[in-house]
C-alpha positions in Angstrom: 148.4 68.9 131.0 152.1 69.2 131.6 152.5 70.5 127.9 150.2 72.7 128.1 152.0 74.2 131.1 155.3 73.8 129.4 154.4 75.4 126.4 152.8 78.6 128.3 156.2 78.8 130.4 158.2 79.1 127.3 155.5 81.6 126.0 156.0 83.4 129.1 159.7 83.4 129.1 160.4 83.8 125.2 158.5 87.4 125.6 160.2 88.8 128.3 163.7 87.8 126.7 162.7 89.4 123.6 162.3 92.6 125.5 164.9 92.5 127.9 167.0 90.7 125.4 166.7 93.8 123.2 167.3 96.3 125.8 170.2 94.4 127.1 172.1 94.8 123.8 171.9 98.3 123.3 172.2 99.6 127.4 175.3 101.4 128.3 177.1 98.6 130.6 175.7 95.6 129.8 175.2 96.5 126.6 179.2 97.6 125.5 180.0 96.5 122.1 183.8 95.1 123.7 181.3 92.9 125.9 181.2 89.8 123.7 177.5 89.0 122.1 177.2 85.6 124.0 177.9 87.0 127.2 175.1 89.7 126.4 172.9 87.4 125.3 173.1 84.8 128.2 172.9 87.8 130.7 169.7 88.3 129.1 168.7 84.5 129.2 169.4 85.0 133.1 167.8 87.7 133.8 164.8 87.0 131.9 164.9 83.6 133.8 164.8 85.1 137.2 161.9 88.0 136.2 159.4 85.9 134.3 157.5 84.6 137.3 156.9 88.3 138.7 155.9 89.7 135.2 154.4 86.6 133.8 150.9 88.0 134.7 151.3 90.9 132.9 151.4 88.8 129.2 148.3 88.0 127.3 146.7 84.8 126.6 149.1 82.8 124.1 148.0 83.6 120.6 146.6 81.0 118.3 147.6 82.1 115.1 151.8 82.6 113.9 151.2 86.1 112.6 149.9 87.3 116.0 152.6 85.8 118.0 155.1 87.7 115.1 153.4 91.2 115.7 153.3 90.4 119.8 156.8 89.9 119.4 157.8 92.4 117.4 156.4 95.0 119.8 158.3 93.6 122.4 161.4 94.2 120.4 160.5 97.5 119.8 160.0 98.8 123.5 163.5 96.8 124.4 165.2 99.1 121.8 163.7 101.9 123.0 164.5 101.4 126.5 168.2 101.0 125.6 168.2 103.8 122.9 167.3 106.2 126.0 169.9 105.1 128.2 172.6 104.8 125.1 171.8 108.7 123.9 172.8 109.7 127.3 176.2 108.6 126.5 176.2 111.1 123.5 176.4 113.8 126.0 180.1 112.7 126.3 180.9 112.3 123.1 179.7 115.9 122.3 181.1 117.5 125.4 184.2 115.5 124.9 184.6 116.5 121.2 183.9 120.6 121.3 186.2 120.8 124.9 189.2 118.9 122.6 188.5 121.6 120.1 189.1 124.7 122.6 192.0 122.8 124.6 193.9 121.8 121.4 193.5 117.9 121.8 191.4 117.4 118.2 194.3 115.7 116.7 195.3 113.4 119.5 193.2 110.2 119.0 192.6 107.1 121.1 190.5 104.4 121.0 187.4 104.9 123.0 185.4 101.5 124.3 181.9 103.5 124.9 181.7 104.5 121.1 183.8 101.5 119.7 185.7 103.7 117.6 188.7 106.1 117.4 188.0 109.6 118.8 189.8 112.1 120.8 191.4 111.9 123.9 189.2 113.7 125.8 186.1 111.7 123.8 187.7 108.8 125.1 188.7 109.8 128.8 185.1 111.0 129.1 183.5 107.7 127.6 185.6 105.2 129.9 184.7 107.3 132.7 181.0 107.3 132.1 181.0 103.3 132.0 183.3 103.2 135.4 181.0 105.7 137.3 178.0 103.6 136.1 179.4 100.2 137.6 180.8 102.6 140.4 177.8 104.3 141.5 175.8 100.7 140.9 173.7 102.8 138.1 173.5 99.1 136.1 171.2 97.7 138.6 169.0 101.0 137.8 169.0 100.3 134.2 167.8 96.9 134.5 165.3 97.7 136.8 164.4 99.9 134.5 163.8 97.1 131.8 161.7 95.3 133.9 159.2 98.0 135.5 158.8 98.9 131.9 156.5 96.3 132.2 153.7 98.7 134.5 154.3 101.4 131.8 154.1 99.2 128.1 151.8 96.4 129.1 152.5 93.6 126.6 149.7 93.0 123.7 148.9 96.7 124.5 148.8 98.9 121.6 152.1 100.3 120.5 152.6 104.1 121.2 155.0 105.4 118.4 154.0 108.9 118.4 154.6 109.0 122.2 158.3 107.0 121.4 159.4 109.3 118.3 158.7 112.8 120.9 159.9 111.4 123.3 163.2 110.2 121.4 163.7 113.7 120.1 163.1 115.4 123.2 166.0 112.9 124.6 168.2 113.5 121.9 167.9 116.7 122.1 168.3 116.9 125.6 171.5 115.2 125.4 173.0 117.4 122.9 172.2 120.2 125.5 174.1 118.8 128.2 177.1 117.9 126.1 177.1 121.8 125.2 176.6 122.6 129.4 179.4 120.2 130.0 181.8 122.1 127.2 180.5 125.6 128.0 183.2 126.8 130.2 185.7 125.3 127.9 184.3 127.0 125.2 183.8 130.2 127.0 187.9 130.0 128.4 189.2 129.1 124.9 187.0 132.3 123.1 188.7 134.3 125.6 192.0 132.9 124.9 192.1 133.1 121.5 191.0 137.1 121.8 193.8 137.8 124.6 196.0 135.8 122.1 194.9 137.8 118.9 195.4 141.2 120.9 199.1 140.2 122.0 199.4 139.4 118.4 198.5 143.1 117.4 200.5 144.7 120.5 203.7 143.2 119.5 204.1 141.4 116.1 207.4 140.3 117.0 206.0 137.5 119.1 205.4 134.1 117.1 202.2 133.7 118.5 201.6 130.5 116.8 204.5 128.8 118.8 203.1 130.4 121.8 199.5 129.6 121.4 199.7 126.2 121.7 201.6 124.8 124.5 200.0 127.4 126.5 196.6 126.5 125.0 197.0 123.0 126.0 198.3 123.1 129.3 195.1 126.3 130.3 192.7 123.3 128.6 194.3 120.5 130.9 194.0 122.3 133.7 190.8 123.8 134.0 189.5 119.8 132.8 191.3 118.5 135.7 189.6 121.0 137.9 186.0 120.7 136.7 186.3 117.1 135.4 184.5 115.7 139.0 181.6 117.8 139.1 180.8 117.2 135.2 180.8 113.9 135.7 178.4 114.2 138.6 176.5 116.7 136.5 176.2 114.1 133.6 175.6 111.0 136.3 172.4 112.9 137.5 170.9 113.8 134.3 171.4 110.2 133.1 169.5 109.1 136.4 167.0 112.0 135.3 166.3 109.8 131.9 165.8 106.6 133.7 163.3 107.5 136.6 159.9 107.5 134.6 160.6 103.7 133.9 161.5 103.6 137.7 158.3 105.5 139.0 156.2 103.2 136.5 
């Protein structure tokens, strides 16, 4: 009798790691690549711990045979790694806003390390990326991405059957989404910089004399500088709400 129990408590537990375990890599916060694997991994032991009794009724019976419990499990994979694929695409918006505004300010060529893509990019890429991971902790968005995980439980049911049309649309729809508000972010950048350039072509016709090259890109640096420190608060607020946008139909489920 007390095996029995055992053994269906493990069950129990062993699928909702696998999910959360799975979203838990890939999330933004949590889920940081300079967070070390271990400490990932036992926050998803933890968590998993503590939600198991609520969501336990929500599994299916145990299954009997090894290939059934491999497919059961598999699926539960899947939906963790599409819950943290959502919430990790949004952070693309940075990267794309933060690479085509260091294009019109004159910053492509400055590098840095950035910790949200784990790789060298531009400044901007990189001021924009640590930013998005402080205002997350900041503005307690984490807790919303792991409630997230678990109410995903009311909209995939476990054992149910796995909906990858539904998952492919609505990944392209997100990716898509995100490029869009990368380009929203960067517009008035973009927008300044065009202008720039033609006021800097026309002096460049007016008076030849004038090396505009030399001229160009001090002033195009410090214009670019500027008008990010001026706008840089509400894009980030911009970019906070639509990432909340993502997340609420897990939320609402």
């Amino acid at each position: 009798m007390l095996q029995t129990f055992l053994v269906s408590q493990f069950y129990a537990y062993l699928m909702v790691f696998v999910r959360l375990g799975a979203a838990f890599l890939i999330m933004p916060t949590v889920g940081e690549t300079f967070v070390s694997t271990r400490i990932r991994l036992l926050f998803g032991v933890m968590v998993a711990l503590a939600v198991t009794p609520a969501v336990g009724g929500t599994l299916p019976p145990e299954p009997a045979q090894p290939a059934d419990m491999a497919v059961l499990i598999v699926g539960e994979a899947l939906i963790g790694i599409f819950i943290g694929t959502i919430a990790r695409t949004m952070m693309g918006a940075l990267e794309t806003a933060g690479s085509l505004i260091a294009n019109h300010v004159g910053l492509s060529s400055a590098q840095a390390f950035n910790p949200a893509m784990s790789q060298q990019t531009t400044v901007v890429n990189s001021i924009l990326g640590i930013l998005g991971i402080l205002l997350l902790f900041a503005t307690d968005m984490h807790h919303m991405l792991i409630l997230a995980a678990v109410r995903s439980y009311g909209l995939f049911p476990p054992g149910g059957a796995m909906p990858l049309g539904d998952f492919t649309e609505h990944l392209t729809r997100i990716f898509s989404e995100s490029f869009m508000i990368g380009l929203q972010m960067s517009a008035p950048f973009v927008v300044i910089g065009l202008l720039f350039f033609l006021g800097m072509g026309l002096v460049a016709r007016l008076v030849p004399s004038i090396q505009v090259f030399f001229v160009t890109q001090p002033l195009q640096i410090a214009l670019g500088l500027l008008l990010l420190g001026g706008s840089l608060s509400g894009l980030m607020v911009y970019w906070l709400r639509a990432f909340q946008g993502q997340m609420m139909p897990f939320l609402s489920s």
